[in-house]
N, C-alpha and C positions, 0 to 999 in steps of 0.2 A: 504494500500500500504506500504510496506515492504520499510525501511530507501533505503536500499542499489536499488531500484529501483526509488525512487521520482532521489536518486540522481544521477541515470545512463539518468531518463530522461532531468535531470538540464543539465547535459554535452550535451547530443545532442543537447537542445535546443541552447547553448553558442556557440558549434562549427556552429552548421548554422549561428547564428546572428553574428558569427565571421568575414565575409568578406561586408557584407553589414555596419560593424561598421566600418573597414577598408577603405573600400569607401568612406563613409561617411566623415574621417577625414582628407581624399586626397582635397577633395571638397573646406574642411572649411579650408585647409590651403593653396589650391590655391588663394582660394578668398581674402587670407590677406595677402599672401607672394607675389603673381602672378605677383601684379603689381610691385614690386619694381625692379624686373630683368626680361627683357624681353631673351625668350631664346637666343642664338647667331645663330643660323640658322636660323632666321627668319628674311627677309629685304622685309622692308617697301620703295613701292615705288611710288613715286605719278605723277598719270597721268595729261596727260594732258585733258583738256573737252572737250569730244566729240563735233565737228563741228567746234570749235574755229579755228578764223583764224592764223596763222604764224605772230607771229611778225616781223614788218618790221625793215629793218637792217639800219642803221645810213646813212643818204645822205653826202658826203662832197664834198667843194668846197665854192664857193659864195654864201654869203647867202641869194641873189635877187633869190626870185623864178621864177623869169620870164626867167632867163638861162636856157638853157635845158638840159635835165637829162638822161645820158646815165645808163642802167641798166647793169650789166657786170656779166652773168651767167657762175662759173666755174663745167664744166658736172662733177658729178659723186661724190663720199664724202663718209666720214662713211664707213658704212658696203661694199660699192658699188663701189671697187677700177676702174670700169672701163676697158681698155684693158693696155698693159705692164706687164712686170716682176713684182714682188713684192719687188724688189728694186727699180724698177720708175714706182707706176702705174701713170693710166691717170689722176686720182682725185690728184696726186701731183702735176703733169704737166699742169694740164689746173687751176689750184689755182697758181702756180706760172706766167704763163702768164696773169690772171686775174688782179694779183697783179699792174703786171709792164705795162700793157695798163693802168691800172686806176693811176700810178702814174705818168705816162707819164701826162695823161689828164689835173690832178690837177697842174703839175709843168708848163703847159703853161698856164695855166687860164681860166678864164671864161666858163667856162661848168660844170656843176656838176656831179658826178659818184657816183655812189653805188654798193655794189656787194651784189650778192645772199647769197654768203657765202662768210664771210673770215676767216673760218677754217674749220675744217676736221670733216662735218658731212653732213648729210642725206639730200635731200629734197626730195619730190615725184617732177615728171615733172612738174606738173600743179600748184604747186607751185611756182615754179620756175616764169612762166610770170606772175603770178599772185602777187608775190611780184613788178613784173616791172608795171603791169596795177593800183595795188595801190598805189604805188608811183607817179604816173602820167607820166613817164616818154614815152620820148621821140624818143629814139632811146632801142633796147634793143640785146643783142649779146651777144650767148651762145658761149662757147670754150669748144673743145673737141678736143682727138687724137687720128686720125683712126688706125687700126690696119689690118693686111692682114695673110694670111695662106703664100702668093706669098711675099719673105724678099724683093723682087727688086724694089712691089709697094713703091713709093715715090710722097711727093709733098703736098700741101694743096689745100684743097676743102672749095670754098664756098655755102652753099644752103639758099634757100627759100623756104617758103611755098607752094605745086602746087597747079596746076590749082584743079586740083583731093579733093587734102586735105580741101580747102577753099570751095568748092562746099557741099560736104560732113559734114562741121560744122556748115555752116551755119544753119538753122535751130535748131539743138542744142544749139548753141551761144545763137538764140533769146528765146528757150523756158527757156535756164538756166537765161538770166537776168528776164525771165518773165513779159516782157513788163513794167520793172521797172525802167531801167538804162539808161544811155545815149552810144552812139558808134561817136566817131566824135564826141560829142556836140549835137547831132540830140535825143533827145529826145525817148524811145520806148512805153513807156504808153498811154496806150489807143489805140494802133493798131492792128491790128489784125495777127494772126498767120504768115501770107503769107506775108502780108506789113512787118512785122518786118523781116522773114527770109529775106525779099529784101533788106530792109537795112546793116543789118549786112552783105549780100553779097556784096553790093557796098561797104559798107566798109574795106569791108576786099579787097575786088578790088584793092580798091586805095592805103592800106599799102601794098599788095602786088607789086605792084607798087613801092612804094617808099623801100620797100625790094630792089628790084631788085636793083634800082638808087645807094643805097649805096655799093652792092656789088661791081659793077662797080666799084664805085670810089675805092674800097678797093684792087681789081685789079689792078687800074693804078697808083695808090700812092704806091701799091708793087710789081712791077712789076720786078724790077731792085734789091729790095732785099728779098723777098722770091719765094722759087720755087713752082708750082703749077701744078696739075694735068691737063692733057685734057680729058672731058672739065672741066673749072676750076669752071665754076659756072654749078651749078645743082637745082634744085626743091627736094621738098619729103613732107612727109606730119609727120614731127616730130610733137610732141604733145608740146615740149615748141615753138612752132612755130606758132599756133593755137591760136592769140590773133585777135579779131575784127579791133584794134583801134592804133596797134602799128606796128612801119617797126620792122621786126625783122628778122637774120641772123643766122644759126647756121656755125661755123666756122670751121673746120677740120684743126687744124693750121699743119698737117703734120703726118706720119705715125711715132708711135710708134716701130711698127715692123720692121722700116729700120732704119741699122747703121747709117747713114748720116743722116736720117732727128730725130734720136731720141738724135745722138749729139747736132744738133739745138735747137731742143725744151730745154733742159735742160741747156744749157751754156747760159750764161750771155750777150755775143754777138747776140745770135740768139732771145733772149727771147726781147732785148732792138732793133731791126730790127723789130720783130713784132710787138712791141709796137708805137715804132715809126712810121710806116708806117700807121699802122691803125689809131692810132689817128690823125696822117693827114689827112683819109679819112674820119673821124670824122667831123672834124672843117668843110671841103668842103661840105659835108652832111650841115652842118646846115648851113654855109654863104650862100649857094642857097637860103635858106629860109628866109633871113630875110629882111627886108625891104629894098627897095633901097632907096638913095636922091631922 
């Protein structure tokens, strides 16, 4: 083999091993440069585990557990402004009336309050009573502001849970605790599918019942200072409404969509009239309930 062809095939062979030595030294300088600069397009972000429950949010008030514990749900957060303009949506509106019913509460005493949220983010609904069922609380009451196509709708709505809704969960209720939890204090382990859907229907029976009792009261404690829709109490089967073991209220404190009631809701006058009123119907809510002489 003739000089000038050994060394024509030296060159091919260099220009093939050419890119795989190339490669090769990409490799061994990632592996020793790599870690010291992570790129800047790349964000690490750390979830949360799967299934984990929601941290529960701060109780305050007295620190006797034995006061009862109203839960104060303000609808909508985060990504999920709710109805209103985007200069007042609803998840601004129902956090600032959350605020001032739960400051009302603690400024006259004895009752304890918590809220769902006290800032501006996310829950799913079932979160929502489900922070109030693991707190144990006692009363529980979402705020929200309706909104209409028609600007002339005005007024606040209160609802409960229906007949419809309650019927419809029960059995869900009982196969999700799986005959493992208490409803009421009544035990469901060891019963059987049909016995427990029973109970959790009587239970829910009798919160829906005492649903109703507080709307009432929250009607005649506001009667004279918020205006109200006819008719002013309604049923529906909302999903943060859907607890076995607790009275619970979703609130319509007034339409967004209307000049007048969307002045109310956001002034300082109207937000301290709501406040006021309900949590008189608050206190009357639980003085029925407690022991007499």
């Amino acid at each position: 083999m003739s000089g000038s062809v050994a060394s024509r095939i030296v060159d091919l062979v260099l220009l093939a091993l050419a890119p795989v030595a190339i490669y090769a030294g990409m490799i061994a300088a990632d592996r020793h440069f790599g870690h010291a600069r992570a790129p800047a397009y790349v964000v690490r972000l750390v979830l949360p585990v799967a299934g984990a429950a929601l941290g529960l949010p701060p109780v305050q008030g007295p620190l006797d557990a034995s006061r009862p514990l109203v839960v104060i749900d303000a609808g909508h957060g985060g990504h999920d402004p709710g109805a209103g303009p985007a200069d007042m949506p609803e998840k601004a509106v129902t956090l600032a009336l959350a605020r001032a019913l739960r400051d009302q509460l603690l400024a006259e005493g004895g009752i304890r309050v918590a809220l769902t949220r006290d800032e501006d983010r996310y829950l799913l609904l079932p979160e929502r009573a489900d922070i109030a069922r693991r707190l144990k609380a006692d009363l529980f009451i979402s705020i929200h502001a309706d909104s209409a196509d028609n600007a002339e709708a005005s007024g606040a709505t209160l609802y409960t849970l229906s007949d419809r809704g309650s019927s419809d969960t029960a059995a869900q209720l009982a196969a999700k605790e799986n005959r493992a939890d208490t409803v009421n204090g009544i035990a469901l382990g060891g019963q059987s599918d049909a016995v427990s859907a029973i109970l959790v229907d009587l239970s829910q029976r009798e919160s829906a019942a005492r649903s109703v009792e507080f709307a009432r009261l929250v009607l005649r404690e506001a009667g004279g200072a918020l205006r109200f829709r006819e008719p002013a109490l309604q049923s529906a089967a909302f999903v943060v409404l859907k607890s076995a073991d607790l009275p619970s209220v979703l609130f319509e404190a007034g339409f967004i969509s209307n000049e007048a009631d969307a002045r109310e809701l956001t002034s300082d006058a109207g937000r301290a009239a709501f406040a006021d009123s309900t949590a008189r119907a608050v206190r009357a809510f639980f003085a029925r309930r407690e022991p007499q002489p």
